[in-house]
VOGU-3710 file (C-alpha; in Angstrom, 3 decimals, decimal comma):
1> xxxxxxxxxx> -10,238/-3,337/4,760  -11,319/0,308/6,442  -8,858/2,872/6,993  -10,453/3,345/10,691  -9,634/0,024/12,005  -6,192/-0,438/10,233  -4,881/3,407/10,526  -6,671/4,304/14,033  -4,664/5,761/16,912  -3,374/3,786/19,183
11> xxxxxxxxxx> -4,779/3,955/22,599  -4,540/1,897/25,833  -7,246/0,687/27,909  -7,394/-1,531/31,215  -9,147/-4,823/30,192  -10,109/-7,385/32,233  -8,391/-11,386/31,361  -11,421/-13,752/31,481  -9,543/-16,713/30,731  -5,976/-18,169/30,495
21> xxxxxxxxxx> -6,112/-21,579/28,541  -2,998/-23,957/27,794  -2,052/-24,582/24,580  0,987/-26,858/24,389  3,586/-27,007/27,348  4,921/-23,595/27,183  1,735/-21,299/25,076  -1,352/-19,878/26,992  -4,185/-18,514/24,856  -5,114/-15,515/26,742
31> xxxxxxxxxx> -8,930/-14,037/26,428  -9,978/-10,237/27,557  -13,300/-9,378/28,234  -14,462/-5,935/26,122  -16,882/-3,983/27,775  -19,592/-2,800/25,786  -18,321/0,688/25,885  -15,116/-0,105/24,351  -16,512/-2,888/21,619  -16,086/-0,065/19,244
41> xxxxxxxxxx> -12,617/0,781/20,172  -11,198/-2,625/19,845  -13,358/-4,030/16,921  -10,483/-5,708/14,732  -10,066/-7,114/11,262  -8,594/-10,843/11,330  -5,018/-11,009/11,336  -4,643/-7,615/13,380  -2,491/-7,689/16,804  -2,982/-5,585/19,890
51> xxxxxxxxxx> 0,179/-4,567/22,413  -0,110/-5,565/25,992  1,973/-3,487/28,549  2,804/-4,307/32,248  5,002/-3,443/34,637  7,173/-6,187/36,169  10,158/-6,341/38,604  9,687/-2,197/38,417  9,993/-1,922/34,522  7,380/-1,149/31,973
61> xxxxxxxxxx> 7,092/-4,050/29,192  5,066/-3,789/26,046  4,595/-7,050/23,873  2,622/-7,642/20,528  0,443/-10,138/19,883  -1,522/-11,647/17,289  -4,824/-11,872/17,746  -5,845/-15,582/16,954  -10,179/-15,939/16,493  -12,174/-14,463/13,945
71> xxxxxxxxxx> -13,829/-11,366/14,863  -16,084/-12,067/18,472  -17,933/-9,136/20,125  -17,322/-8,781/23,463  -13,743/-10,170/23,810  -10,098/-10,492/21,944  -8,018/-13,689/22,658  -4,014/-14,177/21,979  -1,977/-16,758/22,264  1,496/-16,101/23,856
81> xxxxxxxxxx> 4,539/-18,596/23,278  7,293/-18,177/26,111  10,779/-17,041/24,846  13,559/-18,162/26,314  14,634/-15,757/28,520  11,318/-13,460/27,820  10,166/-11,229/30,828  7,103/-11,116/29,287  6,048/-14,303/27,692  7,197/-16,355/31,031
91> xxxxxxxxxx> 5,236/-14,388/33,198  2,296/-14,802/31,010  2,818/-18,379/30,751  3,453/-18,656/34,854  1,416/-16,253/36,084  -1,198/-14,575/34,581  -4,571/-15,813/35,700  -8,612/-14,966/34,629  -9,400/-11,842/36,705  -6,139/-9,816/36,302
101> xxxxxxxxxx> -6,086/-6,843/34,750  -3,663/-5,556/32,107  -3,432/-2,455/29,444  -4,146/-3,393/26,270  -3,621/-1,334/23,165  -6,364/-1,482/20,376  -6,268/-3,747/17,429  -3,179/-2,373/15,248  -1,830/-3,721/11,797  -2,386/-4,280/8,344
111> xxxxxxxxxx> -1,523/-8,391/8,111  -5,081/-8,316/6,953  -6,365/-9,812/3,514  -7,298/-7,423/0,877  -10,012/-9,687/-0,338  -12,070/-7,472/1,971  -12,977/-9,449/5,037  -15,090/-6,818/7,229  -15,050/-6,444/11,297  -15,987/-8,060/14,088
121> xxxxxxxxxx> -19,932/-6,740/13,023  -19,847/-9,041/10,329  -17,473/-11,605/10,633  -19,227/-14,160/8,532  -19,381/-11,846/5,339  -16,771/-10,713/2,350  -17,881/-7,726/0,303  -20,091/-8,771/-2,483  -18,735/-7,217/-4,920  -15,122/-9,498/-3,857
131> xxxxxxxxxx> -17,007/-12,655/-4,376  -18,922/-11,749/-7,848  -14,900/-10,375/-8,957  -13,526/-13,909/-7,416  -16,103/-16,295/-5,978  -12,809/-19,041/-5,684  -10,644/-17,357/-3,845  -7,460/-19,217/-2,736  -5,128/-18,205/-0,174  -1,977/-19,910/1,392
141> xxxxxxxxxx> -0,466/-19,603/4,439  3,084/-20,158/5,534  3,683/-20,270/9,794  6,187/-21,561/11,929  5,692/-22,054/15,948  3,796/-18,817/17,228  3,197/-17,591/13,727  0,037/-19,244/13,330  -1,849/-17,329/15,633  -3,260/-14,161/12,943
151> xxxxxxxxxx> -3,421/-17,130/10,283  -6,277/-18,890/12,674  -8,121/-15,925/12,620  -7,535/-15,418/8,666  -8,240/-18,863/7,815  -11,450/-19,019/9,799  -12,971/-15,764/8,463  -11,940/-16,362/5,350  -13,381/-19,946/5,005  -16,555/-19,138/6,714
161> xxxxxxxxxx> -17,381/-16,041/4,719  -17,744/-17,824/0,901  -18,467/-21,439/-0,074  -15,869/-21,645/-2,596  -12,781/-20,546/-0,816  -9,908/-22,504/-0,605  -7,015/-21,989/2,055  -3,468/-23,821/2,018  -1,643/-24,153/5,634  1,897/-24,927/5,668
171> xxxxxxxxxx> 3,023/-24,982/9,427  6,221/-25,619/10,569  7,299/-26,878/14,476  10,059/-28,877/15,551  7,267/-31,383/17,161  3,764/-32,436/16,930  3,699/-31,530/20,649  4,756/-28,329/19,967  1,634/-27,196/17,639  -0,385/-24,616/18,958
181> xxxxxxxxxx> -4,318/-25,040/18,179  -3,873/-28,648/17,732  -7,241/-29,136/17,962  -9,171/-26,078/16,480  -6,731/-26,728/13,302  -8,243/-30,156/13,303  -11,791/-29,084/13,742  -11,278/-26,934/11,134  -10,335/-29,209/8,946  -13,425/-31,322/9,423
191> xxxxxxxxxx> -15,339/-28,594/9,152  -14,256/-27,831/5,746  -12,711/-31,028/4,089  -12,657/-30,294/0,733  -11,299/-26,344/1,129  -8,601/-26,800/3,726  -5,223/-28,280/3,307  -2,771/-28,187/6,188  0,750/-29,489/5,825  1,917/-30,167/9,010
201> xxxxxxxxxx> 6,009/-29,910/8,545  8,143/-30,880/11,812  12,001/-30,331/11,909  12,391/-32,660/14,846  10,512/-35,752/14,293  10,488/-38,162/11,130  6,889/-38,200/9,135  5,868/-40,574/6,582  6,618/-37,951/3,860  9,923/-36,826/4,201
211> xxxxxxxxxx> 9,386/-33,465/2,593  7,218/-32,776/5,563  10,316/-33,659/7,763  13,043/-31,860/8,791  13,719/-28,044/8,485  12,132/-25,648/6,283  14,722/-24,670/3,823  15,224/-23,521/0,018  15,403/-26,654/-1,483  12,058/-27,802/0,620
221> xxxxxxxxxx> 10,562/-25,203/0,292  10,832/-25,019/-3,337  9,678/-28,914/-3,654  6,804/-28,079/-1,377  5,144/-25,024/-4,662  6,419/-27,290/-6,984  4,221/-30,807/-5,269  1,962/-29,240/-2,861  1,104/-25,806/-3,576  -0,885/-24,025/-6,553
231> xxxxxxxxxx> 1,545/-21,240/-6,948  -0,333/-19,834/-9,942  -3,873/-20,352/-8,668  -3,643/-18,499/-5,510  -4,789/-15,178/-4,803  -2,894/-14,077/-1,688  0,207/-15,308/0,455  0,490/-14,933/3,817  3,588/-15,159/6,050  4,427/-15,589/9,714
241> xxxxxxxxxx> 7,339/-16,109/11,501  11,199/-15,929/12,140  12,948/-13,479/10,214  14,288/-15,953/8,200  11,726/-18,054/7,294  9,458/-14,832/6,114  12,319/-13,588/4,150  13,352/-16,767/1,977  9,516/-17,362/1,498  9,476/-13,737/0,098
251> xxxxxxxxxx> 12,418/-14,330/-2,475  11,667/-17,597/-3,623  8,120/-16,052/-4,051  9,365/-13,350/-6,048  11,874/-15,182/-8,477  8,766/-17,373/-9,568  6,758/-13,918/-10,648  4,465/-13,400/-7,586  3,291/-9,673/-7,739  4,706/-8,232/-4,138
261> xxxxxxxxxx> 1,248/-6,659/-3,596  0,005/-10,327/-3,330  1,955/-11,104/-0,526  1,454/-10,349/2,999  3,959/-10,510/5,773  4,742/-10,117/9,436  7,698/-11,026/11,658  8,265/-12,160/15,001  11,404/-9,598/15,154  13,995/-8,655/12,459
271> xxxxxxxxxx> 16,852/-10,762/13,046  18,848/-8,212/14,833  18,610/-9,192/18,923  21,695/-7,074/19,310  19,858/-3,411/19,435  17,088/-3,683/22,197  14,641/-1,400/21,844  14,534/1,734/24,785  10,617/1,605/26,021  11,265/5,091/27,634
281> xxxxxxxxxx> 13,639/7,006/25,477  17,248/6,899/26,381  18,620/9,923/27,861  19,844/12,882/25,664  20,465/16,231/26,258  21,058/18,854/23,863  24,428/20,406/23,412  24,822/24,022/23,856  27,628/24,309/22,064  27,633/21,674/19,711
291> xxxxxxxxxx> 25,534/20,901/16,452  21,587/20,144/17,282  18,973/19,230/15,065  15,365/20,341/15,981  12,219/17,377/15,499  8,904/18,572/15,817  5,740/16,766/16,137  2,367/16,781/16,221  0,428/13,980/18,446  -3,509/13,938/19,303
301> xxxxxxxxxx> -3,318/17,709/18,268  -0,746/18,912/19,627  2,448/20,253/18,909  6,182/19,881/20,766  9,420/20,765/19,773  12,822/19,080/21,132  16,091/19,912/20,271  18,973/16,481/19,693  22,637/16,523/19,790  23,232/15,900/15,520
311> xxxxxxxxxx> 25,964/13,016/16,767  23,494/11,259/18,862  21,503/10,224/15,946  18,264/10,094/17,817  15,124/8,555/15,858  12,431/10,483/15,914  10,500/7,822/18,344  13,139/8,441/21,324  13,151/12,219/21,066  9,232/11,999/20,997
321> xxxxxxxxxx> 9,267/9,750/24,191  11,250/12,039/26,463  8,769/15,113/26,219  5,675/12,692/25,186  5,877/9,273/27,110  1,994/8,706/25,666  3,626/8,755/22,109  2,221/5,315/20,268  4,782/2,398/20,026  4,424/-1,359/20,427
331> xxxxxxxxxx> 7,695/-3,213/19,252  9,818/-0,177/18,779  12,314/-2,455/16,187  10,573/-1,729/12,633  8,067/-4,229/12,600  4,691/-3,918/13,960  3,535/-0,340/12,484  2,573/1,613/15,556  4,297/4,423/15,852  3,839/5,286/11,949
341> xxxxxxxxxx> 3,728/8,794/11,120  3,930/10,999/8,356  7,065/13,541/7,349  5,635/16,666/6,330  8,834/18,379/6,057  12,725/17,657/6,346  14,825/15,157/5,341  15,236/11,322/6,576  16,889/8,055/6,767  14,525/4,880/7,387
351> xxxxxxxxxx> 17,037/2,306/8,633  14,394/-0,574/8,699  10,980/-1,073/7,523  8,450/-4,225/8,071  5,276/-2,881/8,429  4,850/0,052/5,946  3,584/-1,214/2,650  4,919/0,759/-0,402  2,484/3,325/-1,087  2,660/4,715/2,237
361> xxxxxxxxxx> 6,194/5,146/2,230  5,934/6,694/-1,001  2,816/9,027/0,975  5,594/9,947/3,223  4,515/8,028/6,110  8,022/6,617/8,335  8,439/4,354/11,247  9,622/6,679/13,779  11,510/4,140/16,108  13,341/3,224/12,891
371> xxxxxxxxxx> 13,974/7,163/11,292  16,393/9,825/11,941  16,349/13,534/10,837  19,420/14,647/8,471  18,528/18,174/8,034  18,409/20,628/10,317  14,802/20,076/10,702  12,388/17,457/11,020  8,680/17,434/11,171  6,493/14,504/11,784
381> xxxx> 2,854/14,530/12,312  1,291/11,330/14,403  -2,176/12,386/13,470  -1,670/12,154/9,944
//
């Protein structure tokens, strides 16, 4: 993958929705027209996600999504599942019609494979050198409910780009109503018969096979590598979903010898609904009297300096907020990526990480929503 689309900076631009199209009873696929002056700016690699933002009932909302089609000039589509009791996702599913207008962050993310897939200038191609070191390339998928939508645009790329890859779909819903791109899973299919396998696996309503019935758990999960899928055989592992879903698939993965650097990951949160994420900083004010630590920061080339009470335990992301509200953040709870930066001096805590991959933690780079200074000094730099 290229280090400009996964490692750009994150910018918002006004985009233009051309088309809001059902799904199942509570999803909306939602498309955005690119203007040609902006192609650049949001050309993506499959499995990427942009962050929408809005303002509703008075309050700014940001909200990841996936984005679900292989690389298209000229326009990014998402799908959007409504939460129960989500601002964001009902009012997408209620209201949102073709000709609104909402900001839209560029593509963001590294849930990408590393077999090389290039952007949206040529979707239809994996580097050549890939295919001569691996011409039968296998992946397999594991998605529950919304998690499906970057494995549509994986699976589609990935499949269309070399005649002798393989991909293996397991997809989990409680119903065969509730399974988002029905029908472009099943046109996919036909399309490539003998390379796609999707195992359709639905906790709420009885199949023929019972190991595709009922919830995904360790016991079914471990029946379905031992039956189903090629464990050894397969090249990369993607994963998509609740918290923990992702996280049993990534033990059970690891206890049978899969390298970690062959598995790929994202979340729909962490598990942890209990600490909301601030989208404007929470107030803090320095004490006068009392201990402060200093965090300094460079962002689109420029430098700022703010001083934080030691016993609020500020992360870096909140400090930079209250001086800086165009600092980059999507999900501001550890998972997404966006407001990565790197340390270049100080010391740190890193309560959570999801979206760093190892070597650019060991590089330095931190989630700033998720880190914390515990020296007297900490510098970040955005720009890094």
């Amino acid at each position: 993958m290229t280090e400009t689309l996964t490692k750009r900076r994150a910018s918002f631009n006004s985009l233009t929705v051309s088309e809001v199209r059902k799904l199942t009873a509570d999803s909306v696929e939602v498309t955005f027209a690119i203007p040609e002056e902006l192609q650049d700016d949001y050309d993506y690699l499959p499995g990427q996600y942009v962050a929408l933002r809005a303002t509703l009932d008075g309050q700014e909302v940001r909200r990841s999504y996936s984005i679900c089609t292989e690389p298209v000039p000229g326009e990014i589509r998402v799908a959007i599942k409504k939460d129960l009791g989500g601002i964001f996702s009902t009012w997408a599913n209620e209201e949102l019609a073709a000709g609104d207008t909402l900001e839209v962050m560029n593509p963001q993310g590294a849930f990408t494979s590393k077999m090389q897939i290039t952007s949206m200038n040529d979707a239809e191609q994996l580097a050549e050198a890939e295919v001569a070191k691996n011409p039968n390339t296998h992946l397999v998928a594991f998605a529950a409910g919304s998690g499906i939508t970057p494995i549509m645009a994986i699976a589609k790329a990935v499949l269309g780009a070399s005649a002798s890859s393989s991909f293996d779909l397991v997809y989990a819903n409680r119903s065969a109503m509730d399974v988002m791109f029905a029908e472009e899973l099943g046109d996919l299919k036909d399309k490539y018969p003998s390379r796609l396998a999707i195992h359709h696996v639905l906790s709420r309503e009885q199949r023929i096979a019972p190991l595709m019935s009922g919830r995904i758990d360790e016991e079914k999960l471990n029946e379905l590598l031992d039956q189903i899928i090629p464990v050894a055989s397969t090249d990369e592992w993607f994963l998509c979903g609740p918290f923990e879903l992702v996280q049993m698939c990534r033990d059970t993965l690891a206890a049978r010898g899969v390298p970690a650097e062959k598995i790929r990951f994202e979340l729909f949160t962490t598990g942890k609904p209990d600490r909301p994420a601030g989208h404007q900083g929470r107030a803090v004010v320095a004490d006068p009297e009392g201990e402060n630590v200093t965090i300094e920061f460079n962002l689109d080339g420029q430098s700022s300096r703010i001083e934080s009470p030691a016993s609020a335990r500020e992360t870096v992301l909140n400090a930079a907020l209250r001086v800086r509200p165009d600092t980059p953040f999507a999900c501001a709870g550890g998972v997404c990526g966006t407001c990565r930066a790197k340390v270049i001096s100080g010391d740190f805590e890193m309560e959570e990480n999801y979206a760093l991959e190892k070597d650019e933690v060991d590089h330095g780079y931190v989630l700033t929503c998720q880190t914390r200074p515990t020296s007297d000094t900490l510098v970040v730099d955005f720009d890094a």
